[in-house]
LOBAPA-458190 format. One record per atom (N, C-alpha, C): atom name; residue in three letters; x, y, z. Coordinates in pm, whole numbers, plus 50000, padded with zeros to 5 digits. Atoms other than C-alpha are relative to their C-alpha. Layout:
<filos>
<filo "CA"; "ala"; <X; Y; Z>>;
...
</filos>
This chain:
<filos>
<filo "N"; "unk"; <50081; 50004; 50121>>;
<filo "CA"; "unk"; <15190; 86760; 80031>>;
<filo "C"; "unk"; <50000; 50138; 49935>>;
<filo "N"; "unk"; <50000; 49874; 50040>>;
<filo "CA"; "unk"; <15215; 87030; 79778>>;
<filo "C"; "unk"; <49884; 50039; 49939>>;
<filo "N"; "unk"; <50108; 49923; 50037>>;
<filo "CA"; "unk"; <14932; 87291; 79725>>;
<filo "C"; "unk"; <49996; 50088; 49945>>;
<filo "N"; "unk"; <50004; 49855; 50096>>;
<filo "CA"; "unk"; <14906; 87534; 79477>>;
<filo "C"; "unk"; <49848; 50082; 49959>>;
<filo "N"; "unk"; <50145; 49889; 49978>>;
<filo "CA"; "unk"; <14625; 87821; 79500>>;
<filo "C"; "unk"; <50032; 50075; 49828>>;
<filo "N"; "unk"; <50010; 49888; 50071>>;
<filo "CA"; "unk"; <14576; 88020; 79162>>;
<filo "C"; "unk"; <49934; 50052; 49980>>;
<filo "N"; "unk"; <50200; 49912; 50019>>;
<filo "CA"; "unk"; <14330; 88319; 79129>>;
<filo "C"; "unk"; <50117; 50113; 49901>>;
<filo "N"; "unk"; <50025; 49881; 50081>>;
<filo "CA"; "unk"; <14333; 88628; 78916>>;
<filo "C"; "unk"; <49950; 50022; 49876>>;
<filo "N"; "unk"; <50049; 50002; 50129>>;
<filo "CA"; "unk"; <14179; 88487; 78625>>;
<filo "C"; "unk"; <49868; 50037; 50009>>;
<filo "N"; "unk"; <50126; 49948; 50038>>;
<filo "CA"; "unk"; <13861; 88665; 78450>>;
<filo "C"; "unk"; <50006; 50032; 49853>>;
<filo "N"; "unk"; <50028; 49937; 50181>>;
<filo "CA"; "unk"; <13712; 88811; 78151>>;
<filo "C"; "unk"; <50036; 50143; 49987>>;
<filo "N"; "unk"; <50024; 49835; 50031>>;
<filo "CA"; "unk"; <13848; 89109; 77987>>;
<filo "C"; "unk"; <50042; 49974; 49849>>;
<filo "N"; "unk"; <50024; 49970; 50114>>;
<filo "CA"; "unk"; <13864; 89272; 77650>>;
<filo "C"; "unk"; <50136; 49969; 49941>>;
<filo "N"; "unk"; <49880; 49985; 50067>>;
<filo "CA"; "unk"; <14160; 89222; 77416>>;
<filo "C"; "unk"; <50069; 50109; 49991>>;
<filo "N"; "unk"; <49958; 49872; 49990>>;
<filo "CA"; "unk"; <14418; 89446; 77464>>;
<filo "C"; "unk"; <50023; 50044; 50168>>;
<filo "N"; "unk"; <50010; 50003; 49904>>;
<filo "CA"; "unk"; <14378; 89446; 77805>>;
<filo "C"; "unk"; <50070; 49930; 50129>>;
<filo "N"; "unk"; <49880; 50052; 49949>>;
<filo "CA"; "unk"; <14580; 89297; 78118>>;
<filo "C"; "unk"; <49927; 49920; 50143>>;
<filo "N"; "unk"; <50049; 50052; 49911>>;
<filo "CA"; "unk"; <14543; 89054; 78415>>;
<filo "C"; "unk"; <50131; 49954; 50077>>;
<filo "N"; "unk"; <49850; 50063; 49977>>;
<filo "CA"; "unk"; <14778; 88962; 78675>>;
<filo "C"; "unk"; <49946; 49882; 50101>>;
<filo "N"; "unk"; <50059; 50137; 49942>>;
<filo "CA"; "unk"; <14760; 88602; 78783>>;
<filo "C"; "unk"; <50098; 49968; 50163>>;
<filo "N"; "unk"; <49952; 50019; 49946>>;
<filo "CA"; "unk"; <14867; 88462; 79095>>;
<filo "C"; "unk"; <49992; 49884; 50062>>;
<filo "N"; "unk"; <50009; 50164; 49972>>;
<filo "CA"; "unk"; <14961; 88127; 79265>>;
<filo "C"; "unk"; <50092; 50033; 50135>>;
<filo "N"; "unk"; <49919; 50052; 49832>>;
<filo "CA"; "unk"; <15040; 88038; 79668>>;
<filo "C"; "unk"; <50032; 49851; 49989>>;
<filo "N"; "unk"; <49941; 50159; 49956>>;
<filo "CA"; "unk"; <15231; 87722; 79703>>;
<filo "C"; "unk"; <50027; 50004; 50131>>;
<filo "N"; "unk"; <50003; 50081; 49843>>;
<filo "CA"; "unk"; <15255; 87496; 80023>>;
<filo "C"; "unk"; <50047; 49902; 49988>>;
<filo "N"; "unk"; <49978; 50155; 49987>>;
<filo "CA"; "unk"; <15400; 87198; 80111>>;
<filo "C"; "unk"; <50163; 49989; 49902>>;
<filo "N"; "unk"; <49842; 49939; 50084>>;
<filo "CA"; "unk"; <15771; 87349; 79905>>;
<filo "C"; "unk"; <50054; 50066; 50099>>;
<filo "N"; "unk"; <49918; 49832; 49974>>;
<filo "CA"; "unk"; <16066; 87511; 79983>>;
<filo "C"; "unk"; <50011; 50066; 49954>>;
<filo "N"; "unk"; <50061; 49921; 50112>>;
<filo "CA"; "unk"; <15949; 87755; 79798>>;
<filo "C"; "unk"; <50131; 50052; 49926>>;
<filo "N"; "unk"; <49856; 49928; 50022>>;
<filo "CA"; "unk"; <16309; 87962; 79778>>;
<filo "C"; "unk"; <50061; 49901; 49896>>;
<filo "N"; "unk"; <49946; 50063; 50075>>;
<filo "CA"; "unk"; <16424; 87667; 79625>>;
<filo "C"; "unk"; <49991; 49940; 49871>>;
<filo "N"; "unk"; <50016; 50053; 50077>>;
<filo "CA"; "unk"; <16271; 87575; 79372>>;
<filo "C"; "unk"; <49991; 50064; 49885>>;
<filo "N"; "unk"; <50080; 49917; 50076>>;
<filo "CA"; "unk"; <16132; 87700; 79031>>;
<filo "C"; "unk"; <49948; 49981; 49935>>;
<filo "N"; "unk"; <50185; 50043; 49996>>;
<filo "CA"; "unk"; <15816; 87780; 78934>>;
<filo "C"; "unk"; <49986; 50008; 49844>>;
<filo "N"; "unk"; <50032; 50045; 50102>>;
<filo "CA"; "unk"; <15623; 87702; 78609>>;
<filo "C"; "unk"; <49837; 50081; 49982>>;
<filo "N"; "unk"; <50171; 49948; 50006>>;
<filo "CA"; "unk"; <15303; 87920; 78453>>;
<filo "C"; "unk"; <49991; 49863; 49838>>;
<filo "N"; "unk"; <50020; 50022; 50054>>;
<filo "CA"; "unk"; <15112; 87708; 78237>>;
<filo "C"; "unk"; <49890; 50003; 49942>>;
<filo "N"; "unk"; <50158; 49992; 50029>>;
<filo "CA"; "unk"; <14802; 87687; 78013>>;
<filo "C"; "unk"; <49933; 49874; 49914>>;
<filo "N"; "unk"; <50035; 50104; 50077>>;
<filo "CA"; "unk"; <14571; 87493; 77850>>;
<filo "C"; "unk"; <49882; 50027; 49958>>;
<filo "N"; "unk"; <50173; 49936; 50076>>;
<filo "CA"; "unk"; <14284; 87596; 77590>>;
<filo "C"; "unk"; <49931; 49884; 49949>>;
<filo "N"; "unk"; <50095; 50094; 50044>>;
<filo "CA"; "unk"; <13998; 87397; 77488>>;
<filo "C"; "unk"; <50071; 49882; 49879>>;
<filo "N"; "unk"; <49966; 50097; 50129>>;
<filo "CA"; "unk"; <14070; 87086; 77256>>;
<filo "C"; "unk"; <50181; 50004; 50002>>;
<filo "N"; "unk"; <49837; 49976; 50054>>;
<filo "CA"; "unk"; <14473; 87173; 77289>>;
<filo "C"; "unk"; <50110; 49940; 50152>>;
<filo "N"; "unk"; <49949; 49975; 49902>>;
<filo "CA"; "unk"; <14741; 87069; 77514>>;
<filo "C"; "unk"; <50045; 50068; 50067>>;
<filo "N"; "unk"; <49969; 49923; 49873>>;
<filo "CA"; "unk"; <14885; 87215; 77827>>;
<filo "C"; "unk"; <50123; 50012; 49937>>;
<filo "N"; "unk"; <49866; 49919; 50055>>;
<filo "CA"; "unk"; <15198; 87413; 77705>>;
<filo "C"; "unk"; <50024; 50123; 50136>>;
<filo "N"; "unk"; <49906; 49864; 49941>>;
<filo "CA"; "unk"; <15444; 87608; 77897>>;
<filo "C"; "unk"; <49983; 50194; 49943>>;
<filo "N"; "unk"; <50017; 49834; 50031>>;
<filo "CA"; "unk"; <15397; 87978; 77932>>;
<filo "C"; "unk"; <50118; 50055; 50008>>;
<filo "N"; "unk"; <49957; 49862; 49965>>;
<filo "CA"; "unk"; <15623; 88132; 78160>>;
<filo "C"; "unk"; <50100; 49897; 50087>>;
<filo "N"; "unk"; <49905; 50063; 49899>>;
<filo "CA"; "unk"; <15942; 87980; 78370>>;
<filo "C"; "unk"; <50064; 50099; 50112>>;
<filo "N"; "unk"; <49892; 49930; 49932>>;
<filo "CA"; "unk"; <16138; 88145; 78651>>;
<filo "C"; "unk"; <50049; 49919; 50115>>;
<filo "N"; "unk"; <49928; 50066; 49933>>;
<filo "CA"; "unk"; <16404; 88010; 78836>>;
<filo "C"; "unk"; <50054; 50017; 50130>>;
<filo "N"; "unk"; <49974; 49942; 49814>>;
<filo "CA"; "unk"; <16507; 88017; 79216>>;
<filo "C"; "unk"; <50071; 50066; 50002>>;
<filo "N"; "unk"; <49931; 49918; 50025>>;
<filo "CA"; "unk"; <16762; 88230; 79078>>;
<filo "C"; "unk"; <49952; 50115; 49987>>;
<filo "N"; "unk"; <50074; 49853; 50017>>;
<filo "CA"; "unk"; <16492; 88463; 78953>>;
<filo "C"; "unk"; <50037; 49979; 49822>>;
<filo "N"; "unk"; <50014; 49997; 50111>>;
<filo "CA"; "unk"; <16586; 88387; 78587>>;
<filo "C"; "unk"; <49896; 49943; 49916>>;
<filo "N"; "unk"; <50119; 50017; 50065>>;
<filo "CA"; "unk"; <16331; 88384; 78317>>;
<filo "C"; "unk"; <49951; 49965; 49894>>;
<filo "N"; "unk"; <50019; 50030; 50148>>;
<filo "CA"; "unk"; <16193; 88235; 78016>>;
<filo "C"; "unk"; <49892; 49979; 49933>>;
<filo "N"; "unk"; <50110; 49971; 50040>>;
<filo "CA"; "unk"; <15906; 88283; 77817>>;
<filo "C"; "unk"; <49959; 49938; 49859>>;
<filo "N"; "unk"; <50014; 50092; 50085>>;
<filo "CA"; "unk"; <15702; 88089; 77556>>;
<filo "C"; "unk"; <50010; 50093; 49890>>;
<filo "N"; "unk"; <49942; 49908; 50108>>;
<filo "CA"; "unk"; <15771; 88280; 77197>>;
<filo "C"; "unk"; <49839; 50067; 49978>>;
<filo "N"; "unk"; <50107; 49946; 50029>>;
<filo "CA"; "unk"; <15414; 88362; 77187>>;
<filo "C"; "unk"; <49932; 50060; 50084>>;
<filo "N"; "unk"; <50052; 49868; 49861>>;
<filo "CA"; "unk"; <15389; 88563; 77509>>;
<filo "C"; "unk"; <50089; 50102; 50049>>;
<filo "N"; "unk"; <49826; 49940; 49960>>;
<filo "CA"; "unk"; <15751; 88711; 77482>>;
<filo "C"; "unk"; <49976; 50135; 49953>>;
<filo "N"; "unk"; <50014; 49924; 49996>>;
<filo "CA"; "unk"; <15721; 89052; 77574>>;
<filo "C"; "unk"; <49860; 50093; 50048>>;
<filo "N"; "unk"; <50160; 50017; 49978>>;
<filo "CA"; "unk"; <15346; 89034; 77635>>;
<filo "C"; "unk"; <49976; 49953; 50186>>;
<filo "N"; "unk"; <50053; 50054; 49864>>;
<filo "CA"; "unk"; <15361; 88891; 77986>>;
<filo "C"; "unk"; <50114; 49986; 50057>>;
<filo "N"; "unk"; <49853; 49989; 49953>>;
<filo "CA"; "unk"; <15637; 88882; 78274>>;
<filo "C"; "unk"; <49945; 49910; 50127>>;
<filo "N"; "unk"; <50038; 50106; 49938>>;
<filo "CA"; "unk"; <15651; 88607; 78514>>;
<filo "C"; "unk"; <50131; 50091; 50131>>;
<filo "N"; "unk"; <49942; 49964; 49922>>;
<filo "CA"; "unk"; <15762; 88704; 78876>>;
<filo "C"; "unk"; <50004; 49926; 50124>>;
<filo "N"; "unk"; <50010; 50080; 49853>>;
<filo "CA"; "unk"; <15817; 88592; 79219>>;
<filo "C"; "unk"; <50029; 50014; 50140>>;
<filo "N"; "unk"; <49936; 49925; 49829>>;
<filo "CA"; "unk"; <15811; 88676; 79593>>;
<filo "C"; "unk"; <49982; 49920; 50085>>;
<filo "N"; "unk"; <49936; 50090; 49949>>;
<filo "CA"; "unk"; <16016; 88462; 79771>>;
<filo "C"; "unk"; <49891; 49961; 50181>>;
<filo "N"; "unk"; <50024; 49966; 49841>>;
<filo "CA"; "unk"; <15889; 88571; 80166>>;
<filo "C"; "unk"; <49814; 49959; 49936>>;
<filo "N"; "unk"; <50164; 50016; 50016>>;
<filo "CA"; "unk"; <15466; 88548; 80019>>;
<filo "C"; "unk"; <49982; 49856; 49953>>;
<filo "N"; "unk"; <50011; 50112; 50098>>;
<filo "CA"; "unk"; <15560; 88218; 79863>>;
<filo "C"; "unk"; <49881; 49987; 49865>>;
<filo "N"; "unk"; <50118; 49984; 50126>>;
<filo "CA"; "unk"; <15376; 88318; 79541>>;
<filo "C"; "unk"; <50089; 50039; 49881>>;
<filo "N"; "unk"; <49928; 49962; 50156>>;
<filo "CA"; "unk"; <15457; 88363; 79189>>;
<filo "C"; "unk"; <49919; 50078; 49880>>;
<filo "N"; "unk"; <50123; 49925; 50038>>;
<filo "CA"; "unk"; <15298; 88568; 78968>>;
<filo "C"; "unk"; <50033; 50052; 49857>>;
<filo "N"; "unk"; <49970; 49987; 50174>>;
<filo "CA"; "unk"; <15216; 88658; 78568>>;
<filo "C"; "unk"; <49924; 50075; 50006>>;
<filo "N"; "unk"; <50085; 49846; 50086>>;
<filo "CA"; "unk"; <15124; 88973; 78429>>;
<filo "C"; "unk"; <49998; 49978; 49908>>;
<filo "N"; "unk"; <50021; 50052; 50143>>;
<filo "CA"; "unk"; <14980; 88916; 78130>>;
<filo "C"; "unk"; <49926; 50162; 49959>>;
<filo "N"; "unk"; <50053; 49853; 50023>>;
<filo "CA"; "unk"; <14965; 89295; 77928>>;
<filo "C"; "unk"; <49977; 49957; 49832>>;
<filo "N"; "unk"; <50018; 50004; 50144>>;
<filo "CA"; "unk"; <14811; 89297; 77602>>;
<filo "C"; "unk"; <49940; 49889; 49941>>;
<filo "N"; "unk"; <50012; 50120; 49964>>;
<filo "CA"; "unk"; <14626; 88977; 77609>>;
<filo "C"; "unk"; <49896; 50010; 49845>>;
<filo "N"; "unk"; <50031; 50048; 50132>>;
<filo "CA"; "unk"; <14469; 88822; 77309>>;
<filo "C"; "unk"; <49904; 49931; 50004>>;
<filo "N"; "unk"; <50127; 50165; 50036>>;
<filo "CA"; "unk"; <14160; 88575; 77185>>;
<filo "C"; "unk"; <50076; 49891; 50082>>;
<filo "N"; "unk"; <49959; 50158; 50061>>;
<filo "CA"; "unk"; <14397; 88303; 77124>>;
<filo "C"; "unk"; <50057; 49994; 50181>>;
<filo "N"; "unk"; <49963; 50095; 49854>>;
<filo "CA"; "unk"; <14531; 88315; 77538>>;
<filo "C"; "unk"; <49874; 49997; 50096>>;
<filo "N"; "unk"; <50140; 50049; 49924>>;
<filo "CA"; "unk"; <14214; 88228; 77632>>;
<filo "C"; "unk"; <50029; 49879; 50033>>;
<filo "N"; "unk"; <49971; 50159; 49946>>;
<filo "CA"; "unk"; <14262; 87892; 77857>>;
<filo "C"; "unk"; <49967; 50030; 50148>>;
<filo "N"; "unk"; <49941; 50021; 49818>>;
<filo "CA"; "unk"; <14327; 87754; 78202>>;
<filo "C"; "unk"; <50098; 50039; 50056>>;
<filo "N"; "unk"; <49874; 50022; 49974>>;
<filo "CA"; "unk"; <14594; 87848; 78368>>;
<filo "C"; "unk"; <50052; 49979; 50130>>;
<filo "N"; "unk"; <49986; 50057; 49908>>;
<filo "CA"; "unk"; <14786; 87673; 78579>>;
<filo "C"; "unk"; <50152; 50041; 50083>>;
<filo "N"; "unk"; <49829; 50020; 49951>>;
<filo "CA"; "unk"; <15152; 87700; 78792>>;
<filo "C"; "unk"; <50015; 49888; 50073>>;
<filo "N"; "unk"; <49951; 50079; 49931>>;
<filo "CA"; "unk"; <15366; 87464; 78923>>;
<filo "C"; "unk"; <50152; 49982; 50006>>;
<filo "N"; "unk"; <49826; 49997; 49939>>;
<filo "CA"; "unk"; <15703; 87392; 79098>>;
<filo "C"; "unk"; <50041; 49865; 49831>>;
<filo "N"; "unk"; <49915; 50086; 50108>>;
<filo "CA"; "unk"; <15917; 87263; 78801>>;
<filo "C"; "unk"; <50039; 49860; 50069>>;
<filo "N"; "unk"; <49983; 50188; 49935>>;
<filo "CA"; "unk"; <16030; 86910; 78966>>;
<filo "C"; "unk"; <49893; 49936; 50065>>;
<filo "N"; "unk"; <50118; 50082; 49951>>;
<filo "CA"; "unk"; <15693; 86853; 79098>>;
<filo "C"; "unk"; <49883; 49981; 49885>>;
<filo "N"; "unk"; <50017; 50007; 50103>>;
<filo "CA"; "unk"; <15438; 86702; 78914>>;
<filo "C"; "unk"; <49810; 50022; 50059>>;
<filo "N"; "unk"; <50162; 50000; 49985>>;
<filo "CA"; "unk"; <15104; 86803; 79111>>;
<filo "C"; "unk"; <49996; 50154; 49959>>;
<filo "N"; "unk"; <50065; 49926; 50047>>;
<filo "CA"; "unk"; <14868; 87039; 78957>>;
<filo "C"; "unk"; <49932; 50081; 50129>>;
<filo "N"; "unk"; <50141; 49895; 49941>>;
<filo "CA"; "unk"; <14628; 87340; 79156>>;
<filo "C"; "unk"; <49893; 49955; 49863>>;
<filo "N"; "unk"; <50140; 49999; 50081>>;
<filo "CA"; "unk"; <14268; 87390; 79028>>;
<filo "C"; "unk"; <49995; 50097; 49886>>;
<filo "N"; "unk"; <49968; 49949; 50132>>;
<filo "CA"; "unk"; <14393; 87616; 78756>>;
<filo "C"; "unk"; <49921; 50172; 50021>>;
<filo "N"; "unk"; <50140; 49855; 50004>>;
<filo "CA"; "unk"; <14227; 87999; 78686>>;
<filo "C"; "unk"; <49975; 50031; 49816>>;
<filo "N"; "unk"; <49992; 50004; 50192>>;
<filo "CA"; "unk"; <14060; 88049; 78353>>;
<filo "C"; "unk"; <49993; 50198; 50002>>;
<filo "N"; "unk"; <49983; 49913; 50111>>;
<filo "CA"; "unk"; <14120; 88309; 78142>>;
<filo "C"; "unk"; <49933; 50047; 49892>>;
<filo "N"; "unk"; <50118; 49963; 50070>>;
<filo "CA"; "unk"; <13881; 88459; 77891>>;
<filo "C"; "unk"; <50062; 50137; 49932>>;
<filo "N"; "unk"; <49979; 49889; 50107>>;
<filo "CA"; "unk"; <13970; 88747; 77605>>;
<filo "C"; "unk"; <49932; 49993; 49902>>;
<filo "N"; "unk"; <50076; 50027; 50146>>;
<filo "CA"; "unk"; <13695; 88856; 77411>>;
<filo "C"; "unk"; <50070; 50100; 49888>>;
<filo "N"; "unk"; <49929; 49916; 50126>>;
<filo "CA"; "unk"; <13780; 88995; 77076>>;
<filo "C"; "unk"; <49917; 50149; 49976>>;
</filos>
């Protein structure tokens, strides 16, 4: 069964930085690749942040350059630095193994203006 842990979400000021993180279980972790996602009030859940078991990376156009999605293989965790953070990425956010389709309990996010 796959389990996904995410913490590092809180409140900080705009302008400011948070780095999120997610333990998966129940994967081969090495193999797969992982998925940051979010989801703000009233809006759907949209793709943030991709990286691939390769380690390659791809980023939604409205966090490109703003946030870097990483991953350590041996901790089975994946992880988003989010620098420079904004109102508008105020949400939930969630990761998950790209071919799987279960969710963690998400970490919110908060940027006041």
């Amino acid at each position: 069964q796959v389990q996904l842990v995410e913490s590092g979400g809180g409140l900080v000021q705009a302008g400011g930085s948070l780095r999120l993180s997610c333990v998966a279980s129940g994967i081969i972790f090495n193999r797969n690749g992982m998925g940051w996602y979010r989801q703000a009030p009233g809006k759907q859940r949209e793709s943030v942040a991709v990286i691939t078991s390769g380690g390659s990376t791809s980023y939604a156009d409205s966090v490109k350059g703003r946030f870097t999605i990483s991953r350590d293989n041996a901790k089975k965790t994946v992880y988003l630095q989010m620098n420079s953070l904004k109102p508008e990425d105020t949400a939930v956010y969630y990761c998950k193994p790209l071919t799987f389709s279960q969710w963690g309990q998400g970490t919110q996010v908060t940027v006041s203006s």
